[in-house]
N, C-alpha and C positions, 0 to 999 in steps of 0.2 A: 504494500500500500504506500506507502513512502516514497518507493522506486516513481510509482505512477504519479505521485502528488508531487513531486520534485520534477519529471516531465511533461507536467500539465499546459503546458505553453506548449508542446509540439505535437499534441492532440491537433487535428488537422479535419478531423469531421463536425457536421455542423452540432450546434450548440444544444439546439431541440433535439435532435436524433437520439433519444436512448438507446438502440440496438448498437450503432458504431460505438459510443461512448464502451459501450458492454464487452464490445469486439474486441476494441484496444485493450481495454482492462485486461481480457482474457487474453491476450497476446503474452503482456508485458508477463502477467502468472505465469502463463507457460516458458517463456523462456527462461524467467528465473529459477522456475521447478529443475527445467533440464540441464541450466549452470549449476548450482545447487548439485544436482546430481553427475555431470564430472567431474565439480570438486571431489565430490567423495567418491570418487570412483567406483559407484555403484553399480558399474554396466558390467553383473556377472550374466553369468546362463544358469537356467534354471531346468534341471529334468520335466517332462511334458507330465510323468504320473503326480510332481507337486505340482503344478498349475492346474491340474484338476480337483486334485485336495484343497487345493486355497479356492477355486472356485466355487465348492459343495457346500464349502464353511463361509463363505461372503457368501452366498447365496440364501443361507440358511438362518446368518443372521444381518439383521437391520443395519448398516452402514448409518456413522455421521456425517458422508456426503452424501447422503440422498435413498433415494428409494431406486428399486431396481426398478431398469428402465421397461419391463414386461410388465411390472406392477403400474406404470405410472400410464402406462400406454394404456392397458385396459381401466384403469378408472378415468381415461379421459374416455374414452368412446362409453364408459358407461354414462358418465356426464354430457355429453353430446346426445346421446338416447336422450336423457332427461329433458335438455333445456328444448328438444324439438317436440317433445309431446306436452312441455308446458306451453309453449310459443301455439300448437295447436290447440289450447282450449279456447273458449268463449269466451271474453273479454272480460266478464263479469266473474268469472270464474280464476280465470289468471290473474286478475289483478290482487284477488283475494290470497289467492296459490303464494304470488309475491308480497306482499307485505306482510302475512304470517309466516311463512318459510325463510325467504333473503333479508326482508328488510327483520326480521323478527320483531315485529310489532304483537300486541296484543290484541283479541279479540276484541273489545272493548276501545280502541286507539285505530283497527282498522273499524270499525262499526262507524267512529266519527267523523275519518276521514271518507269515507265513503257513502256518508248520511243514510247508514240503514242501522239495523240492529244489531246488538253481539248472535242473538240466534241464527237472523240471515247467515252472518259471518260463518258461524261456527256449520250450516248444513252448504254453504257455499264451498268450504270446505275441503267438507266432507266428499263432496260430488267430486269437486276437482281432481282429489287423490283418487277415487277411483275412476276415473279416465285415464291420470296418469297412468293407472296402474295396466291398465287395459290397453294403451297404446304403445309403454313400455313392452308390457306381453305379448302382444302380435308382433311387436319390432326381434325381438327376440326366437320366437319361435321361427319365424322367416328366415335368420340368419342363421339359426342349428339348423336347417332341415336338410338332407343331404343333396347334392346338384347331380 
């Protein structure tokens, strides 16, 4: 971090861009990762049967860099599934879907903002989830079925 804060003048992408900002960042990391590592002369070989053993065991448990990228992958497509069969309800029904779920409001807080009732609220709902639920399931079953 230093490194990059001490060359923050020759940053050369624009100012708004977060992804370039992001890019450089990860540039300036990685090269110091790979100085850093022939100072210490790290660059042994390693037998193929441990690279399988370190595989089973980082696989098996949780990393502090992140989540495995098969994990992250399917909870985005399952979240993708979601926000398309919430984007497909009723209007009246999504809107309710999002301010009790996303915005986490109360039934009682959506009722106001939306000048109806906490009961409305709470069987609006009700309905909504199970659409969702019913759109998520047909999405699903479509995608298992064999081609």
């Amino acid at each position: 971090m230093l490194k990059a804060f001490t060359k923050l003048d020759q940053f050369d992408g624009t100012k708004t861009e977060i992804h370039e900002f992001c890019a450089w960042l990860t540039r300036i990391t990685r090269n110091c990762a790979i100085d850093f590592l022939r100072r210490k002369k790290a660059n042994h070989c390693v037998p193929l049967e441990e690279c399988h053993e370190n595989a089973t065991r980082v696989q098996a448990t949780r990393t502090p860099w992140g989540e495995n990228p098969e994990t992250a992958y399917t909870r985005e497509e399952q979240l993708g599934i979601i926000r398309e069969a919430i984007a497909a309800l009723p209007p009246e029904l999504r809107m309710v879907c999002l301010f009790r779920n996303l915005g986490e409001l109360s039934s009682k807080e959506v009722a106001t903002r939306m000048g109806i009732s906490s009961l409305a609220v709470r069987l609006r709902l009700f309905r909504a989830h199970g659409q969702v639920r019913k759109i998520v399931g047909r999405r699903v079953r479509r995608s298992v079925r064999p081609h």
